[in-house]
N, CA, C and O atoms as a CHARMM CRD file, in Angstrom:
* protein
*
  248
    1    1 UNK  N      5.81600 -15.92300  29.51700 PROA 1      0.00000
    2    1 UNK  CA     6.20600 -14.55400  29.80500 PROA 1      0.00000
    3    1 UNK  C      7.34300 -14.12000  28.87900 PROA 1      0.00000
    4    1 UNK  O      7.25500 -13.05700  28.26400 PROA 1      0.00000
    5    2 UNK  N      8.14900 -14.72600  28.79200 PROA 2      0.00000
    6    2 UNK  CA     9.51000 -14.61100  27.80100 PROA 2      0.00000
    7    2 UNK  C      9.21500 -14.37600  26.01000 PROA 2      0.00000
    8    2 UNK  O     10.04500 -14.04700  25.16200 PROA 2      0.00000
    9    3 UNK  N      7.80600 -14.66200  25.83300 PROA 3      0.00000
   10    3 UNK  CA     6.87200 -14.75900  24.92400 PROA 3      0.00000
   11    3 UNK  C      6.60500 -12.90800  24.35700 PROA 3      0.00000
   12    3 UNK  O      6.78500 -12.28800  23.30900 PROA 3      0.00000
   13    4 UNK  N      6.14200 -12.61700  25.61100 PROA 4      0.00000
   14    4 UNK  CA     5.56000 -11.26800  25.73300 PROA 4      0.00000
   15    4 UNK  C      6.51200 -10.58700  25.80500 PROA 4      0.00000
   16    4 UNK  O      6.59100  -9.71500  24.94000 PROA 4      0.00000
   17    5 UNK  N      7.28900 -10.64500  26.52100 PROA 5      0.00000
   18    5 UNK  CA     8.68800  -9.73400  26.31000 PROA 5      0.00000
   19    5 UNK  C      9.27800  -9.83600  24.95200 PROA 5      0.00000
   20    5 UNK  O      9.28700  -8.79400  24.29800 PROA 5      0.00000
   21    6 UNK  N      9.65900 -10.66000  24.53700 PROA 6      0.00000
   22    6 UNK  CA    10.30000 -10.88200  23.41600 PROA 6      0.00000
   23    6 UNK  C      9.26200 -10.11800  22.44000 PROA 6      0.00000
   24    6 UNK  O      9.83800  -9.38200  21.63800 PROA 6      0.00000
   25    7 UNK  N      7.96900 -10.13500  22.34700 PROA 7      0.00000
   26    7 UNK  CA     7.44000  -9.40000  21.54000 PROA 7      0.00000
   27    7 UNK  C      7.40000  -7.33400  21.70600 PROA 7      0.00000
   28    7 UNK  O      7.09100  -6.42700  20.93300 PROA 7      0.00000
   29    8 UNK  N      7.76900  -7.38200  22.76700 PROA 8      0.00000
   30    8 UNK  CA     7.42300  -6.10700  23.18200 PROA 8      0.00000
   31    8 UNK  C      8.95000  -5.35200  22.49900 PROA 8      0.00000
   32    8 UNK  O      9.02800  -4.25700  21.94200 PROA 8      0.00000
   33    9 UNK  N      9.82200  -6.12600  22.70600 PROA 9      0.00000
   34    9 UNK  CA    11.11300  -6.16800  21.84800 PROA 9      0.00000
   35    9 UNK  C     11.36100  -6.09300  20.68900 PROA 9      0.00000
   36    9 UNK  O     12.06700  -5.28000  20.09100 PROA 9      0.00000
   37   10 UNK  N     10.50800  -7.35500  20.15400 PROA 10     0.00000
   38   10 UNK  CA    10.76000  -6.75200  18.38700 PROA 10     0.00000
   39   10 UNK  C      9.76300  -5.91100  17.93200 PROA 10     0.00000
   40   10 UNK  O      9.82800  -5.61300  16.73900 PROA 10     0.00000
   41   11 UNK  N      8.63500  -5.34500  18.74500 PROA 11     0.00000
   42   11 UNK  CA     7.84100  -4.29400  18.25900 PROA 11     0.00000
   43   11 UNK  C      8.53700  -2.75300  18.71300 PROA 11     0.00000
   44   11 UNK  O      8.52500  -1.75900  17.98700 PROA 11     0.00000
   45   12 UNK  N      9.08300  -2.82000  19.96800 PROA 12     0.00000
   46   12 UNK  CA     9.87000  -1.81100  19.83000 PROA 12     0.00000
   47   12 UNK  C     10.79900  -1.33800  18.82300 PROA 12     0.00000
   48   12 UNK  O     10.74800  -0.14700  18.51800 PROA 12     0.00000
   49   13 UNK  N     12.04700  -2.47000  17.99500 PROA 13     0.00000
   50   13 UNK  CA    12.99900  -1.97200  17.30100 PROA 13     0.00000
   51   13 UNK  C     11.80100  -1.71700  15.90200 PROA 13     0.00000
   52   13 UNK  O     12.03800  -0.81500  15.09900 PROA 13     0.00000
   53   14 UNK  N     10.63100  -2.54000  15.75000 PROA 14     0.00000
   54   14 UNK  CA     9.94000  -2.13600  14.15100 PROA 14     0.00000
   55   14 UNK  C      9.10500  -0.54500  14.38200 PROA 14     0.00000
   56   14 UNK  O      8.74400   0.19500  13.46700 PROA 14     0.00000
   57   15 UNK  N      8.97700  -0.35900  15.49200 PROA 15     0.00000
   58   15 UNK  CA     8.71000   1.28600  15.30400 PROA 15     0.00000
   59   15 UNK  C      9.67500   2.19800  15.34500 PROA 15     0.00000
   60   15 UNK  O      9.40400   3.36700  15.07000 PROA 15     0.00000
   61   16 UNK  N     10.99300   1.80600  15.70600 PROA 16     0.00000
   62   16 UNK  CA    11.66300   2.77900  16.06200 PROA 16     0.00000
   63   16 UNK  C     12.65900   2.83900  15.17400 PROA 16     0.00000
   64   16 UNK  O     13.22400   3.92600  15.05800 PROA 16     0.00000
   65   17 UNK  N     13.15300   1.58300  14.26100 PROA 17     0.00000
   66   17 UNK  CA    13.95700   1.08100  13.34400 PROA 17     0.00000
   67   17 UNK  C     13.60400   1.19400  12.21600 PROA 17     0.00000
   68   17 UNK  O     14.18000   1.95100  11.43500 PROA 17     0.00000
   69   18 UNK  N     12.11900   0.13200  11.74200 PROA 18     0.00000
   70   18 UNK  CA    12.06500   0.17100  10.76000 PROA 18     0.00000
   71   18 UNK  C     10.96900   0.84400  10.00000 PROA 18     0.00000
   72   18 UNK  O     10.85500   0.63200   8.79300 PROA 18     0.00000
   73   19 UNK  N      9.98200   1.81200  10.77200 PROA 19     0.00000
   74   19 UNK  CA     9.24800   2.63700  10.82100 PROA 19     0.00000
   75   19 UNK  C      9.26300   3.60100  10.15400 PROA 19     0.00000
   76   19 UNK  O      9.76200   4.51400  10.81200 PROA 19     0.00000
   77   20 UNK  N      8.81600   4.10900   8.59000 PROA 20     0.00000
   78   20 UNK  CA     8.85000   5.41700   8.29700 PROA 20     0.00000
   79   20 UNK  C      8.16700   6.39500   8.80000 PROA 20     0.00000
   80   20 UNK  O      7.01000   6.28500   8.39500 PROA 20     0.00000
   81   21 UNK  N      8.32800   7.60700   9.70700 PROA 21     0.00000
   82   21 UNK  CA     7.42000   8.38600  10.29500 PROA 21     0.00000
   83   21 UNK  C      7.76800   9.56500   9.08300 PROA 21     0.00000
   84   21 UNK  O      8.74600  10.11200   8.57400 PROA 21     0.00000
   85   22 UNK  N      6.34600   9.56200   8.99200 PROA 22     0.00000
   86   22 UNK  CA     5.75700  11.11700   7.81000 PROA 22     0.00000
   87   22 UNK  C      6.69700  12.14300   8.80600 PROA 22     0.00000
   88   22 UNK  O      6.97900  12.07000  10.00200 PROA 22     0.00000
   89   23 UNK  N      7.05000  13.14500   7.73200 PROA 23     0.00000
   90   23 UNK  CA     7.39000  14.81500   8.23700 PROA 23     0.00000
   91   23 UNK  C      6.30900  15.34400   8.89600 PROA 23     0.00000
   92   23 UNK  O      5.14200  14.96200   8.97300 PROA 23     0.00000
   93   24 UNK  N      7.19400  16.78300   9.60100 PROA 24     0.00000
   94   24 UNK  CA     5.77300  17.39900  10.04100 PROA 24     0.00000
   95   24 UNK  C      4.88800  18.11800   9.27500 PROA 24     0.00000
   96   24 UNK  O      3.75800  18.45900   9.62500 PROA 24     0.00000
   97   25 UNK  N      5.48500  18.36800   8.09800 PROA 25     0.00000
   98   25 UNK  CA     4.75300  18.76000   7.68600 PROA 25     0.00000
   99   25 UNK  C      3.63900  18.66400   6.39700 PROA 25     0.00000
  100   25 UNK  O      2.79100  19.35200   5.82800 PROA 25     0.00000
  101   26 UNK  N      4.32200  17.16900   6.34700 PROA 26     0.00000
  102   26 UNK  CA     3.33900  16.12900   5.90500 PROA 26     0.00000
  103   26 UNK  C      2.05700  15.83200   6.53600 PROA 26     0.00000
  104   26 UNK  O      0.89000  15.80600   6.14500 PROA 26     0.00000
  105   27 UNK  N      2.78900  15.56900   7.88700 PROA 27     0.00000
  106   27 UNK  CA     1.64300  15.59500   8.84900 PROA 27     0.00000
  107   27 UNK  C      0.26000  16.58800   9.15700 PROA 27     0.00000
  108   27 UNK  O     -0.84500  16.19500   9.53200 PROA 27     0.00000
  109   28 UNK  N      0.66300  17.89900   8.89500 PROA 28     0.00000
  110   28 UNK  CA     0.04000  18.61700   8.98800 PROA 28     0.00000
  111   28 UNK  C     -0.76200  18.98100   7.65600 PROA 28     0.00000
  112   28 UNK  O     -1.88300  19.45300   7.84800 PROA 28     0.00000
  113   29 UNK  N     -0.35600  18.83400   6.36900 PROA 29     0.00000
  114   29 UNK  CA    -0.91100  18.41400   5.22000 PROA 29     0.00000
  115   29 UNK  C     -2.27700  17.30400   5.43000 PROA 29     0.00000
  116   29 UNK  O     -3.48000  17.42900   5.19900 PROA 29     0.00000
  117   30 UNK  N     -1.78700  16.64300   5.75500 PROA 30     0.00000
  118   30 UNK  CA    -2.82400  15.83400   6.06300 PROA 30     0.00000
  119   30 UNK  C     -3.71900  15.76500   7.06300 PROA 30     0.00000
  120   30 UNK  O     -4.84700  15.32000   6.85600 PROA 30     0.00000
  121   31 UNK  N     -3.43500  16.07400   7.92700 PROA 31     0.00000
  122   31 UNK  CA    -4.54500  16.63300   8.78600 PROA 31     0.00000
  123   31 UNK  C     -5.32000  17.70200   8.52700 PROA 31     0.00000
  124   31 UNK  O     -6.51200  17.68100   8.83200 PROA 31     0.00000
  125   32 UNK  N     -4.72700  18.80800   7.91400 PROA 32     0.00000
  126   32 UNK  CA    -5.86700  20.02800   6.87000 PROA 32     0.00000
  127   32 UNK  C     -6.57800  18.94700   5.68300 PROA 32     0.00000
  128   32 UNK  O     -7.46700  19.54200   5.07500 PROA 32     0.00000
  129   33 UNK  N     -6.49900  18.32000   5.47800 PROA 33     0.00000
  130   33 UNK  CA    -7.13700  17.15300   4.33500 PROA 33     0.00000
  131   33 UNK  C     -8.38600  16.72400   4.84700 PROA 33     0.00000
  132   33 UNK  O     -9.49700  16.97600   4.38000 PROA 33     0.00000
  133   34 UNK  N     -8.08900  16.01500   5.90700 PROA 34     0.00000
  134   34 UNK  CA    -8.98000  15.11500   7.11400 PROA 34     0.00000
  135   34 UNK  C    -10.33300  16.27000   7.08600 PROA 34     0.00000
  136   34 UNK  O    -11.50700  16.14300   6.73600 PROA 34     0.00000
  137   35 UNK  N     -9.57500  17.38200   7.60800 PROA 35     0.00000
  138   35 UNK  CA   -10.62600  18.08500   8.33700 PROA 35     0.00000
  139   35 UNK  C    -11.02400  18.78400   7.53600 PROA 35     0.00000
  140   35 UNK  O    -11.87500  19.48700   8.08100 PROA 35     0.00000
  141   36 UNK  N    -10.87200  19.18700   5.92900 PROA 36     0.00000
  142   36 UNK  CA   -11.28500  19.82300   5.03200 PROA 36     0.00000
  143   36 UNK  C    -12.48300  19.14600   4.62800 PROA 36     0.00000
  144   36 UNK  O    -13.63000  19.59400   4.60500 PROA 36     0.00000
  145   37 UNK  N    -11.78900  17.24800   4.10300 PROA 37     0.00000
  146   37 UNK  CA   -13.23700  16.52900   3.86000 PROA 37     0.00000
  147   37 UNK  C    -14.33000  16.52000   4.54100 PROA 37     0.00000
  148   37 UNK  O    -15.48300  16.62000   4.12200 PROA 37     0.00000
  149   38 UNK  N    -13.66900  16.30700   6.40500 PROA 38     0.00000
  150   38 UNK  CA   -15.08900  16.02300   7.05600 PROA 38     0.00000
  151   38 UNK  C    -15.89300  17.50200   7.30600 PROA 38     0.00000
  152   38 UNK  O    -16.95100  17.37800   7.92200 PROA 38     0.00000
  153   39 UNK  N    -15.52200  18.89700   6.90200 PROA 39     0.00000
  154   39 UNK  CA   -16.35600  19.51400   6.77700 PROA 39     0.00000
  155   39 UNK  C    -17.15600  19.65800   5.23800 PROA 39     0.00000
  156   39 UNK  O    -18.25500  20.17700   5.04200 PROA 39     0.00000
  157   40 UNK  N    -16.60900  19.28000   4.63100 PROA 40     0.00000
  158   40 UNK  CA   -17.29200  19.19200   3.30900 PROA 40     0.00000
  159   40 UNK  C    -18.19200  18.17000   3.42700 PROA 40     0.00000
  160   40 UNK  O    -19.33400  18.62900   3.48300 PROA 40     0.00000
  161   41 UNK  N    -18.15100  16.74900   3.50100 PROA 41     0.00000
  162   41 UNK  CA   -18.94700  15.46200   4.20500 PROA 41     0.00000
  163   41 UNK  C    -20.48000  16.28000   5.16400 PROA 41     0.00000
  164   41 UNK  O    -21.64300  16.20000   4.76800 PROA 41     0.00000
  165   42 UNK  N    -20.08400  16.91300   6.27100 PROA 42     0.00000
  166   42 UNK  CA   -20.87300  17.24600   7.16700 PROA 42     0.00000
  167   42 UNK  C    -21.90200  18.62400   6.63700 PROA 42     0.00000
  168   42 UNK  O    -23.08600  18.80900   6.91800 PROA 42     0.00000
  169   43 UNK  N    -21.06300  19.41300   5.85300 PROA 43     0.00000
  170   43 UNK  CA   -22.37400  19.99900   4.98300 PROA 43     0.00000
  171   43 UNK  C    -22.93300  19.13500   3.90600 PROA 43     0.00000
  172   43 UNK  O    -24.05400  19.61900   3.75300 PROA 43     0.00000
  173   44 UNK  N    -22.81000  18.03600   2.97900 PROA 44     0.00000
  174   44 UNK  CA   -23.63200  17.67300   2.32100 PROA 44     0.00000
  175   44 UNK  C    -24.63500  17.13000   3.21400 PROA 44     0.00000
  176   44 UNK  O    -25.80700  17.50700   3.24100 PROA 44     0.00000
  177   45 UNK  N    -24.20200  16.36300   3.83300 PROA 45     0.00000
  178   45 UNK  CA   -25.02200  15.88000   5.03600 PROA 45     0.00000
  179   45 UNK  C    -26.13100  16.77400   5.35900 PROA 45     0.00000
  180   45 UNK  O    -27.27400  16.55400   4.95900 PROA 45     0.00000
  181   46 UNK  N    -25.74900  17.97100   6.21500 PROA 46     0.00000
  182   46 UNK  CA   -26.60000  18.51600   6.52600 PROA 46     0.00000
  183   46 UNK  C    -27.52600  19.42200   5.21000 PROA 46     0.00000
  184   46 UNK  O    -28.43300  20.17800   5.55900 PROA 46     0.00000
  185   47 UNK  N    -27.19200  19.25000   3.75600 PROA 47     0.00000
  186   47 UNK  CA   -28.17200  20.04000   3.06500 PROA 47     0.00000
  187   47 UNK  C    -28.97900  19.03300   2.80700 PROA 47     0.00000
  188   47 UNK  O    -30.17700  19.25000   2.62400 PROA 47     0.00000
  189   48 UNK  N    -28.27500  17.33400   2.72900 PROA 48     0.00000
  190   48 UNK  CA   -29.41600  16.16500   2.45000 PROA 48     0.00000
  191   48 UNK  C    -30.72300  15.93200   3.11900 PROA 48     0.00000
  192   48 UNK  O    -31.91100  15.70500   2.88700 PROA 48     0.00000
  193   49 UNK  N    -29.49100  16.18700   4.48500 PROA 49     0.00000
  194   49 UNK  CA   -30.82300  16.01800   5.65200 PROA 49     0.00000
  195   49 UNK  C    -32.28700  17.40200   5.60300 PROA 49     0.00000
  196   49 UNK  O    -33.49500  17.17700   5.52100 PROA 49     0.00000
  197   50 UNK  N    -31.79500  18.35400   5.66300 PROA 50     0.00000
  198   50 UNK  CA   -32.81700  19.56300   5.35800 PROA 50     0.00000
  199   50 UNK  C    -34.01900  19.15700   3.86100 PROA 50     0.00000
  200   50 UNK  O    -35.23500  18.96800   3.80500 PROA 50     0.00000
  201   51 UNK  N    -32.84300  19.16300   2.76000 PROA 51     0.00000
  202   51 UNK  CA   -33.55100  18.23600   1.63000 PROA 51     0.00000
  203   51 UNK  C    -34.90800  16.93000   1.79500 PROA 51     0.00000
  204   51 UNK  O    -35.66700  16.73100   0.84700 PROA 51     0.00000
  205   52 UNK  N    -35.01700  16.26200   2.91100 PROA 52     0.00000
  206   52 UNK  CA   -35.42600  15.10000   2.96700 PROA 52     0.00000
  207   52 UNK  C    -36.51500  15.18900   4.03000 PROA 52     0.00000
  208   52 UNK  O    -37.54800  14.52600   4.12500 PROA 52     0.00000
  209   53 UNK  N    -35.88900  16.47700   5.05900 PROA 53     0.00000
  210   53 UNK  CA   -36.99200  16.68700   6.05500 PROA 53     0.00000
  211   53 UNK  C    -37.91400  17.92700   5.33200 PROA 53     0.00000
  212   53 UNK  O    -38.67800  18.45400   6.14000 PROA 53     0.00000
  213   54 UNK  N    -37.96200  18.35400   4.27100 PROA 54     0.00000
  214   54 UNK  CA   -38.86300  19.08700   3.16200 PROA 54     0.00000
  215   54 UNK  C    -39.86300  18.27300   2.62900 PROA 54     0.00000
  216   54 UNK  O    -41.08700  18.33900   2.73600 PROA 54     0.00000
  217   55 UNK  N    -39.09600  17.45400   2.00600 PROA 55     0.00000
  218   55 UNK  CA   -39.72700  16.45000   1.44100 PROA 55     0.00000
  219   55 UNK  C    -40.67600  15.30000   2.16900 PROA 55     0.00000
  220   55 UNK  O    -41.70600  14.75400   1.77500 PROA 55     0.00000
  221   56 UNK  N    -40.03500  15.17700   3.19000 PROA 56     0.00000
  222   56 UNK  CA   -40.93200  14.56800   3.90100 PROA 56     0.00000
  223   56 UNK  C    -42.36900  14.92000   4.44500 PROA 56     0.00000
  224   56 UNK  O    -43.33900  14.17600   4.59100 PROA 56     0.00000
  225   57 UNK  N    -42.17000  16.83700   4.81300 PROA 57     0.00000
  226   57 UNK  CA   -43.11900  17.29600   5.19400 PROA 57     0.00000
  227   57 UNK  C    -44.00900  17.81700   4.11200 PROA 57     0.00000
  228   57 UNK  O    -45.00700  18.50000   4.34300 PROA 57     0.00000
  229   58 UNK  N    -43.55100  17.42000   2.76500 PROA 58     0.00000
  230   58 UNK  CA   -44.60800  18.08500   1.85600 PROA 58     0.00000
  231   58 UNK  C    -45.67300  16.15500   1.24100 PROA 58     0.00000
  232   58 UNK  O    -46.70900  16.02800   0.58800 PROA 58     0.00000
  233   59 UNK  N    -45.12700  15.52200   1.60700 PROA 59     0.00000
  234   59 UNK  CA   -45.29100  14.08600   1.66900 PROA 59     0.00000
  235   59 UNK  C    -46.73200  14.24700   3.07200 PROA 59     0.00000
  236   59 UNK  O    -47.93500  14.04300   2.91000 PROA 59     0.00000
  237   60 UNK  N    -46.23000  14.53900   3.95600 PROA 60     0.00000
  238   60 UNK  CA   -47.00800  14.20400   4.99800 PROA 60     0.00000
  239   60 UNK  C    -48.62600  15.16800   5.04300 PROA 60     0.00000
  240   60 UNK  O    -49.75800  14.99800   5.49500 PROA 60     0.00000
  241   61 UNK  N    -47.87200  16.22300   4.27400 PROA 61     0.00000
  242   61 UNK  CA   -49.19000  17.37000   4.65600 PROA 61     0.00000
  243   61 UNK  C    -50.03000  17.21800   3.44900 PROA 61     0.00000
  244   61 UNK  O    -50.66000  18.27000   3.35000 PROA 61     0.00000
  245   62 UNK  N    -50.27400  16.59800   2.69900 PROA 62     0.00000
  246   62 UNK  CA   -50.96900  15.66500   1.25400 PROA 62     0.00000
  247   62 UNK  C    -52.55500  15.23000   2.00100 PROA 62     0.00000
  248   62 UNK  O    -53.37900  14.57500   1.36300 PROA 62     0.00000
């Protein structure tokens, strides 16, 4: 038990001590990033997928 405590201890002072926390508005930089890619990601996606279900159906109707 003295094990677990002691760890809960030095993980407390390494987040709170020695922890660089980003700005906010770093933070928020980066989160417009995140969500810029995964909409960019999610339309290629979806023109691949349209792309492939074309193709597929000009494949099938042969």
């Amino acid at each position: 038990m003295r094990k677990f405590i002691n760890y809960l201890k030095e993980s407390y002072v390494e987040l709170s001590k020695k922890t660089t926390w980003p700005s906010w508005k770093s933070l928020q930089s980066s989160a417009l990033l995140v969500m810029l890619a995964t909409v960019i990601i999610a339309v290629a996606l979806l023109v691949i997928d349209f792309l492939f279900q074309h193709l597929m159906t000009a494949i099938y109707t042969l």
